[in-house]
Backbone as a chain_set.jsonl record, in Angstrom:
{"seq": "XXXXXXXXXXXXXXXXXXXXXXXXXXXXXXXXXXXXXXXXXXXXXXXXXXXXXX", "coords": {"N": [[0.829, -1.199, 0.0], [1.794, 1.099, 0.193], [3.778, 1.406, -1.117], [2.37, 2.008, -3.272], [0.962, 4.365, -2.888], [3.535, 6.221, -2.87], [4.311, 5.937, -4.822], [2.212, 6.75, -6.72], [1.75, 9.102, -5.464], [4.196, 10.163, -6.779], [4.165, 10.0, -10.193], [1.527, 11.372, -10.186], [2.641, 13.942, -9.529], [4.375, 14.466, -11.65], [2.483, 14.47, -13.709], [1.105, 16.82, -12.85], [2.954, 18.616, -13.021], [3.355, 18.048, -15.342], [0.983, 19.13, -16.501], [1.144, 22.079, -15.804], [3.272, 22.463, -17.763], [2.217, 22.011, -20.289], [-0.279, 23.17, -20.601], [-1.256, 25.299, -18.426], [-1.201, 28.813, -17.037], [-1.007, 31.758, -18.914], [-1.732, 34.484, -17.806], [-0.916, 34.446, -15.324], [-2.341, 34.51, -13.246], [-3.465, 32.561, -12.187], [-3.973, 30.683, -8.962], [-3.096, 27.742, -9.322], [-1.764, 26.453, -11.179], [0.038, 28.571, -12.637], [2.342, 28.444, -10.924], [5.116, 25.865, -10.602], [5.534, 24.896, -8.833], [3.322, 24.869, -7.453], [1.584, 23.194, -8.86], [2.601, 20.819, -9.759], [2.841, 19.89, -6.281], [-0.126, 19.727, -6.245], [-1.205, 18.081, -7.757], [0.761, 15.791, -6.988], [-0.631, 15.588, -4.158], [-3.415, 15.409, -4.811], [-3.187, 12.437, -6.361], [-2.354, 10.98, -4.299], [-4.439, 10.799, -2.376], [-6.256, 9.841, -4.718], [-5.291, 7.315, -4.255], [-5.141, 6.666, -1.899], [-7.836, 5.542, -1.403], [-8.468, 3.645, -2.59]], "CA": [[0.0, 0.0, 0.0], [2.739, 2.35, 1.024], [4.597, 1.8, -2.475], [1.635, 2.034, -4.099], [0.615, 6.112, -2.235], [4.512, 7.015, -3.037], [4.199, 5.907, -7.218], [1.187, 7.273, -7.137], [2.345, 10.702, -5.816], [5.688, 10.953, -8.297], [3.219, 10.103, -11.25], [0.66, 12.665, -9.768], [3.811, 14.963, -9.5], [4.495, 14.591, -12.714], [1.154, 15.011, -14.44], [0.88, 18.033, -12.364], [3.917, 19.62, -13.673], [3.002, 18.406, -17.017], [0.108, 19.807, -17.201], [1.569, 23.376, -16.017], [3.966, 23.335, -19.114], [1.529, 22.312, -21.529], [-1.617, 24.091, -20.528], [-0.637, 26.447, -17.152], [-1.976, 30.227, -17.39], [-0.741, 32.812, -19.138], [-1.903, 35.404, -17.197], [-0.291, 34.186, -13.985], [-4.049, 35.0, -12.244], [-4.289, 30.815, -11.651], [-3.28, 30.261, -8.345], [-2.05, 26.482, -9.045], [-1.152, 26.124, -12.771], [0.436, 29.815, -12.648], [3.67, 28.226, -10.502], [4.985, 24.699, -11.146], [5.92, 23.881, -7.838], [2.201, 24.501, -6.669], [0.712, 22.133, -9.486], [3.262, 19.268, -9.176], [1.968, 19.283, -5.134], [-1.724, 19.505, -6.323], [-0.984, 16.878, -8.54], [0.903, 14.301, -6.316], [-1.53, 15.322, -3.453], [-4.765, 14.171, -5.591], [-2.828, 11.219, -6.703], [-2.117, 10.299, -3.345], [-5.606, 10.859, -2.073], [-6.699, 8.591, -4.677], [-4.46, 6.04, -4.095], [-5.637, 5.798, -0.549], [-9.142, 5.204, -0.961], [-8.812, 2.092, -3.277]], "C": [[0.866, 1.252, 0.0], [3.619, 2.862, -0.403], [3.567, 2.255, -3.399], [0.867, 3.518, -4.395], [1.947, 6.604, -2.962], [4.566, 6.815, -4.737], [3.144, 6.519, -7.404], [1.379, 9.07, -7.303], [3.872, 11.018, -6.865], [4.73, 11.232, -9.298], [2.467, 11.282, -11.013], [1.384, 13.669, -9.672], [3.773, 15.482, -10.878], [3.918, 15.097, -13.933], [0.893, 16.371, -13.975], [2.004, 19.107, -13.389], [4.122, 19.601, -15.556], [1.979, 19.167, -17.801], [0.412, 21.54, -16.937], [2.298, 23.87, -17.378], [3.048, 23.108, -20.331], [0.289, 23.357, -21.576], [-1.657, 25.388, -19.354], [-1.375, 27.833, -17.707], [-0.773, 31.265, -17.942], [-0.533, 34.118, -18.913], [-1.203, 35.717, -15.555], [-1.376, 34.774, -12.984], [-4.608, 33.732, -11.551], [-3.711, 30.627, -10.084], [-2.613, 28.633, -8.323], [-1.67, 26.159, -10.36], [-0.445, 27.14, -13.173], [1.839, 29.019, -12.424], [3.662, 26.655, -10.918], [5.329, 24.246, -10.199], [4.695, 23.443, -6.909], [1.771, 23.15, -7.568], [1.331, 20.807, -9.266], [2.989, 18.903, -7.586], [0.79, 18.745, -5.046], [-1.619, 18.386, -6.796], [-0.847, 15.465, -7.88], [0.167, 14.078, -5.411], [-2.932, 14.617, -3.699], [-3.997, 13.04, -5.635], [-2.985, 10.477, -5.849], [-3.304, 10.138, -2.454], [-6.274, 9.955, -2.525], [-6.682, 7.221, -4.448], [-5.251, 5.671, -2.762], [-6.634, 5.25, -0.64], [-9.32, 4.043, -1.996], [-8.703, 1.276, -2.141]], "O": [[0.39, 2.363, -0.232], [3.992, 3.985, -0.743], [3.944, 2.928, -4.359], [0.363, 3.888, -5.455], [1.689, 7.482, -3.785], [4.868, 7.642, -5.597], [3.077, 6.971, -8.547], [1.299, 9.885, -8.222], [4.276, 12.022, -7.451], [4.348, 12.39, -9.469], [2.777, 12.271, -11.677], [0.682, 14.678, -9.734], [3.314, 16.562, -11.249], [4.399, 15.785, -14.834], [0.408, 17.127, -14.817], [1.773, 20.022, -14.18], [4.568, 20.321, -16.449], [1.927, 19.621, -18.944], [-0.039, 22.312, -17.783], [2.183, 24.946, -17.964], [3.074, 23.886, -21.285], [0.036, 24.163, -22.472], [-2.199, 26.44, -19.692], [-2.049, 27.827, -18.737], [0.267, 31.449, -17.309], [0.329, 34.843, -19.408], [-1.057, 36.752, -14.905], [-1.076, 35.465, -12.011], [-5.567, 33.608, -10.789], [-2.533, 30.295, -10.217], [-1.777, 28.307, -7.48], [-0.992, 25.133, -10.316], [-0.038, 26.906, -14.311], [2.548, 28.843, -13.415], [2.674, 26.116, -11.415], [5.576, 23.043, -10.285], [4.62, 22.514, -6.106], [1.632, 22.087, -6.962], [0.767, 19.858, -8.721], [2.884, 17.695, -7.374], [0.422, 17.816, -4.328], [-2.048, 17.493, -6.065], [-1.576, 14.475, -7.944], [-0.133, 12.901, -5.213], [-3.442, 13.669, -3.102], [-4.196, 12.428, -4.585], [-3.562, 9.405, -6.033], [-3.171, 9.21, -1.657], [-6.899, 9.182, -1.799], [-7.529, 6.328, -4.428], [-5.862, 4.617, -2.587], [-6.673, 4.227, 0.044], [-10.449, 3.574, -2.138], [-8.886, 0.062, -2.233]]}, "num_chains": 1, "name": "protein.A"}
């Protein structure tokens, strides 16, 4: 379970920070797709959220 929360958050990291460089704001008005260190948290934090509840 424990490996399964920590792969989940890199991946969820990852997707986070991927989706800042492909899609992220322009305007820098987003608070979590604006910076890339917030979205890669948002990211691995969902991940890891879902992970738990399987």
């Amino acid at each position: 379970m424990l490996t399964r929360m920590v792969l989940s958050g890199v991946f969820g990291g990852l997707a986070g920070y991927g989706w800042h460089k492909l899609v992220g704001c322009k305007s820098g008005g987003c608070p979590i797709t604006a910076n890339p260190y917030f979205s890669t948290l948002w990211g691995a934090a969902i991940a890891v959220i879902l992970a738990a509840g399987r």
